[in-house]
C-alpha positions in Angstrom: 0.0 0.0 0.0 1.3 3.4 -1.0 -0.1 4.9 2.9 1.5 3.9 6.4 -0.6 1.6 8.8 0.5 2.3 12.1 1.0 5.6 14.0 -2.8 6.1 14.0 -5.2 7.4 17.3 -8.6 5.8 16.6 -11.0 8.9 17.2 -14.4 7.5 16.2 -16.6 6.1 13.6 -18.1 7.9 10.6 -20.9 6.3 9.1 -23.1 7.5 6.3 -26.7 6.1 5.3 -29.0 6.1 2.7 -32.4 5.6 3.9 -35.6 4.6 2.6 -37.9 7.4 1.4 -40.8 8.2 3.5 -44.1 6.4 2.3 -42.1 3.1 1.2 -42.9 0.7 3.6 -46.9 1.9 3.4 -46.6 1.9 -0.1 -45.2 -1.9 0.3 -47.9 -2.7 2.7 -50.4 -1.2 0.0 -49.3 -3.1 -2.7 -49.5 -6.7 -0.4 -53.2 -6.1 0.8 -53.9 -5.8 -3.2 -52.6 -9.0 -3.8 -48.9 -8.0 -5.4 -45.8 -9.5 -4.0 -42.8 -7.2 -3.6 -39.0 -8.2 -4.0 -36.1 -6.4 -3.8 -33.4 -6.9 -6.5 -30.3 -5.4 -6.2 -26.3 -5.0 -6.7 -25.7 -4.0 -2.8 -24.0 -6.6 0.3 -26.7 -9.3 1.4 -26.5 -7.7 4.9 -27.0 -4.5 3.4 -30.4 -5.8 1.2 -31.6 -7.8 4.2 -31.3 -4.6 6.8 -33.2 -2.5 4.3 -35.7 -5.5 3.2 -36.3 -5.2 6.9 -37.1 -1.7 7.5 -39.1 -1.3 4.7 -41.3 -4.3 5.1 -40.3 -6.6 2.8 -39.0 -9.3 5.1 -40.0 -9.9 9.1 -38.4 -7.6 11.7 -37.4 -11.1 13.2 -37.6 -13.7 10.6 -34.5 -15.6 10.4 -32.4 -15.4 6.8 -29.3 -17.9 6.1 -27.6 -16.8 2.6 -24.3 -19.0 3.3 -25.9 -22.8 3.4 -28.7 -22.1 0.3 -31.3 -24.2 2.5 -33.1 -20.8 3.1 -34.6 -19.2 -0.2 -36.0 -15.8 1.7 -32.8 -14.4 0.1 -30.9 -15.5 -2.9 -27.2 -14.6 -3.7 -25.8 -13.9 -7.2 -23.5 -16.5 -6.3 -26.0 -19.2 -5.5 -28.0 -18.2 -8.9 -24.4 -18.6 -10.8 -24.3 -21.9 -9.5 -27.9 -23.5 -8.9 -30.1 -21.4 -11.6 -28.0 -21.2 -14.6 -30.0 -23.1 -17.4 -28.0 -25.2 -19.8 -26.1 -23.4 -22.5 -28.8 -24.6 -25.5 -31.5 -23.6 -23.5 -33.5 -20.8 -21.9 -35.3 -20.6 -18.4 -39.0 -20.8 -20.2 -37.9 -23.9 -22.1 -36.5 -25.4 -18.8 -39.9 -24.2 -17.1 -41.9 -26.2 -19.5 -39.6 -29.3 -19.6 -38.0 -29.7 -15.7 -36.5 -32.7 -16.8 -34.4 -30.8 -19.2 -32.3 -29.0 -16.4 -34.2 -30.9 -12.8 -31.6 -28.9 -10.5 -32.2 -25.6 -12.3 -35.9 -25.9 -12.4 -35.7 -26.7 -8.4 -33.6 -23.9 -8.0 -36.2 -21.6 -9.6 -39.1 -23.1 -8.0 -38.1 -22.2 -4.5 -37.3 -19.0 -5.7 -40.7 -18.0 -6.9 -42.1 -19.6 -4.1 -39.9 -18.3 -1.1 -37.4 -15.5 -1.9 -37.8 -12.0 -1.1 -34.4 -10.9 -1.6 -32.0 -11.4 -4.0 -28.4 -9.5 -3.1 -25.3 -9.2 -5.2 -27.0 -9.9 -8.7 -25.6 -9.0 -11.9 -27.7 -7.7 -14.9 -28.3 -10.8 -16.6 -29.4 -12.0 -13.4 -32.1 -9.8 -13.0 -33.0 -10.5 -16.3 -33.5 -14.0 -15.2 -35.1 -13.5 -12.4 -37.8 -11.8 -14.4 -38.5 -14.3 -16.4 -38.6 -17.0 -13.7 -41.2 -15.3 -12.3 -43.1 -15.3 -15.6 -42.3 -18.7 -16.4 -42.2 -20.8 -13.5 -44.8 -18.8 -11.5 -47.1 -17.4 -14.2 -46.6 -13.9 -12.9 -47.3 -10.6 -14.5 -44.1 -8.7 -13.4 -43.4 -5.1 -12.8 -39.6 -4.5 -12.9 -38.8 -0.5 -11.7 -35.3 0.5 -11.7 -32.8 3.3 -13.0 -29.4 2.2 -13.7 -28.1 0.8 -17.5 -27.8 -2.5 -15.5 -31.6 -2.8 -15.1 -32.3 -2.1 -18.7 -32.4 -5.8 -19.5 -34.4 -6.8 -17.1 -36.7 -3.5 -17.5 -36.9 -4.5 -21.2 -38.1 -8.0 -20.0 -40.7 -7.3 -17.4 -44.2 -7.1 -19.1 -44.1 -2.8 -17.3 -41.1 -1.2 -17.1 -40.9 1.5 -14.4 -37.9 3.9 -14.7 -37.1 6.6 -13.1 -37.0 9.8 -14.2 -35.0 12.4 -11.6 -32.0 10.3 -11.7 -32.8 7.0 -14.0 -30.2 7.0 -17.4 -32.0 7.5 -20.8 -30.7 3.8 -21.2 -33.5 3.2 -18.6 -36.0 5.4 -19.5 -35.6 3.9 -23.4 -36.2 0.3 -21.9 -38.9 1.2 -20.0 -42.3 1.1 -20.1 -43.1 3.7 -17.9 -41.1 6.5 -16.8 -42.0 8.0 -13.2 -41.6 12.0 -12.7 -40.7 11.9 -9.1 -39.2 8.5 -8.4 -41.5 7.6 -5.8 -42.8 4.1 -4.8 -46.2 5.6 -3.4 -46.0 6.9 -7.5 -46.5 3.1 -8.4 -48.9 2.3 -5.8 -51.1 5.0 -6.8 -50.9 3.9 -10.5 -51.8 0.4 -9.7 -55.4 1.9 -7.8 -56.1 4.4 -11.0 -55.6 1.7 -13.3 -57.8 -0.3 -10.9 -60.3 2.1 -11.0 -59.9 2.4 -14.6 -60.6 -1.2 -15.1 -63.6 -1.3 -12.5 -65.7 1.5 -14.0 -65.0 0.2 -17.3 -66.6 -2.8 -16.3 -69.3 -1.6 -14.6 -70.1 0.8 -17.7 -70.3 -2.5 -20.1 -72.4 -4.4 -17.3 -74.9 -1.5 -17.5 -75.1 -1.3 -21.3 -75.8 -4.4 -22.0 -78.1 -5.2 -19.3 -80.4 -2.7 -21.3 -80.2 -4.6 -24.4 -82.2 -7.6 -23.7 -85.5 -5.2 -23.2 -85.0 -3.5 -26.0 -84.2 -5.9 -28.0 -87.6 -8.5 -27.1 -89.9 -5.7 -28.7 -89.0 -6.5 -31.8 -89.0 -10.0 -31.8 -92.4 -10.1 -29.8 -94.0 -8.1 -32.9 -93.1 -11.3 -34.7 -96.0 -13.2 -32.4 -98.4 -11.1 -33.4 -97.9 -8.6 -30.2 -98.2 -5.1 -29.9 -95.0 -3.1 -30.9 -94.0 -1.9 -27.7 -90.9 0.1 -28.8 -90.3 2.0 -32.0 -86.9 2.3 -33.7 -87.0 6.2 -33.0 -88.0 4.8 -29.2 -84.7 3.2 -28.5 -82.8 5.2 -30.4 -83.7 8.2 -27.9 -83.4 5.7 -24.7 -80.0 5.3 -25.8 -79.3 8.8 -26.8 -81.2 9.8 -23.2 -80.4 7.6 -20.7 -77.8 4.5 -21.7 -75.2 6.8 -23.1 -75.1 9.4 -20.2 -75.5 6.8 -17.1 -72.9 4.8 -18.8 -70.3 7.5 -19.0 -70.5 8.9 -15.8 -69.6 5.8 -14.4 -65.9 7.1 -15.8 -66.2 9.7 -12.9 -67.2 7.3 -10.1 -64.3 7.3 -7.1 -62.9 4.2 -6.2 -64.0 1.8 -3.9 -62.7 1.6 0.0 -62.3 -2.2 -0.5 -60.7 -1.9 -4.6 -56.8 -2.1 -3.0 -58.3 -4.9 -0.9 -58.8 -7.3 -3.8 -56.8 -10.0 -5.9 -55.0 -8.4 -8.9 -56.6 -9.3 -12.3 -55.2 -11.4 -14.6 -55.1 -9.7 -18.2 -54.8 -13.1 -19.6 -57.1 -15.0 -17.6 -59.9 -12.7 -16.6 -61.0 -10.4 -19.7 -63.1 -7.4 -18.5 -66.1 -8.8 -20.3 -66.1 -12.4 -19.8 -68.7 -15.5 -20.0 -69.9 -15.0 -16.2 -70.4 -11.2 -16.9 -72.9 -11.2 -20.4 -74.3 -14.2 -18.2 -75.6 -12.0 -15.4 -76.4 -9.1 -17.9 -78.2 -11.2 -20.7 -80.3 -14.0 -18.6 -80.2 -12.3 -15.1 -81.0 -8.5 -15.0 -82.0 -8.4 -18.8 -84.8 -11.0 -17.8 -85.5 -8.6 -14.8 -86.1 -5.8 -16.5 -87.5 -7.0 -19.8 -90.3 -9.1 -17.0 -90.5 -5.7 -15.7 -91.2 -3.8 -19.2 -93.7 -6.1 -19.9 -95.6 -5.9 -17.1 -96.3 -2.1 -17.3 -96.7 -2.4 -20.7 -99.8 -4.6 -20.5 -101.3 -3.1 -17.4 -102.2 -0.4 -19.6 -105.8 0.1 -20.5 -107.4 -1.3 -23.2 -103.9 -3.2 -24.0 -104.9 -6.7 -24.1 -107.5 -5.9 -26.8 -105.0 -5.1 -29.5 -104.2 -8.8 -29.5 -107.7 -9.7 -30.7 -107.1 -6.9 -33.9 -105.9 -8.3 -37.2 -104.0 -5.0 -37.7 -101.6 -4.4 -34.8 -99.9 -0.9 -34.6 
């Protein structure tokens, strides 16, 4: 060494941190009561990843972590991923996710992974990369990678979002990325998830109510067929539509958000469509019938209504 190493009077200890930003750890809290799991991915010292895991909620003030023996997944090295999770040369984690027999010790490796780990420490950039698409592959997962650095571009590039940010994320980052947020905030992403949420909600509700109205207006015409009064015109549901379907449906886009929206399962965008079999059921046979029985029902309590059946000419 080119400096002397004795001759010194210890003094004291300097020490500098780098906390967590206010709001994360209610933002992580958030984010588990809707159903999303949280991990932290990142270049720092295990002990440094597991004391901030910690603090922020991510792992159990007192849950105990072993990173040395690799029987313990709550927290995965780059190390242990170099040498348990590396997929064989001619193949690629999704292959090995559909085929286990392929690569059985990498496929385990990944399994508990998904399953267990929290934490992953000391992780290059092609290991986040595949730790993105474990999740997608061996646990199904729709995954939301956020990060700033030209090392998380691959795995930012990967994720189905990409959340950069965009005080002090690289352009690298922000060209990978899906989304790019203005104040590199967590609660930013937490807040996002709820409007989209509520986006998604209202939409569906908006549908529901559309087509619920279609089944009464619809039997009219048909019932003319029978020889029944018409009971709507064409003009008629034109100017229900115009008057009341178009208007009630819209402000549904304004409706806040439910107390209990951040309390519910996430939706799958592959699995659960917005409109879906169970959803024209309840429209089309359960509330169309309800109303159409309804419709009816005033319609021949009128005067004088049942006597139109009897004409030859029915208006």
């Amino acid at each position: 060494v080119n400096f002397p190493l004795s001759g010194y009077t210890f003094l004291g200890v300097f020490a500098i941190e780098d906390p967590p930003k206010p709001g994360v750890r209610e933002s992580i809290a958030s984010m588990r009561d809707a159903g999303c799991q949280t991990i932290m991915v990142t270049g720092d010292h295990p002990s440094t990843a597991l004391a901030i895991s910690r603090r922020i909620g991510i792992l159990g003030d007192h849950e105990a972590v072993d990173t040395l023996s690799g029987e313990n997944f709550a927290a995965i090295t780059g190390a242990m991923i170099s040498s348990q999770g590396l997929p064989p040369d001619d193949l690629t984690l999704a292959e090995v996710a559909n085929a286990p027999e392929l690569a059985p010790e990498c496929a385990h490796f990944w399994r508990k992974c998904v399953q267990q780990a929290r934490v992953f420490a000391r992780v290059s950039p092609l290991d986040k990369q595949a730790i993105v698409q474990a999740y997608q592959h061996f646990a199904g997962e729709i995954v939301a990678m956020t990060g700033d650095g030209v090392n998380d571009a691959p795995a930012l590039k990967e994720a189905e979002v990409g959340i950069a940010m965009g005080i002090r994320g690289t352009e690298v980052a922000k060209e990978a990325a899906d989304i790019v947020l203005l104040d590199d905030d967590l609660q930013s992403v937490a807040a996002g998830m709820e409007q989209g949420r509520l986006c998604a909600e209202n939409l569906r509700k908006s549908v529901l109510y559309t087509m619920c109205s279609k089944v009464p207006q619809a039997l009219p015409t048909f019932a003319q067929l029978l020889g029944i009064p018409v009971a709507l015109t064409t003009v008629q549901v034109i100017l229900i539509d115009i008057g009341t379907d178009i208007w009630t449906a819209v402000a549904y886009a304004a409706q806040p958000a439910e107390t209990s929206l951040m309390k519910k399962r996430p939706r799958h965008p592959r699995k659960d469509a917005i409109v879906n079999s169970r959803m024209l059921l309840y429209s089309f046979a359960y509330i169309g019938v309800i109303q159409s029985l309804c419709c009816w029902s005033s319609f021949f309590y009128m005067p004088q209504m049942w006597t139109l059946l009897d004409k030859k000419d029915v208006p």
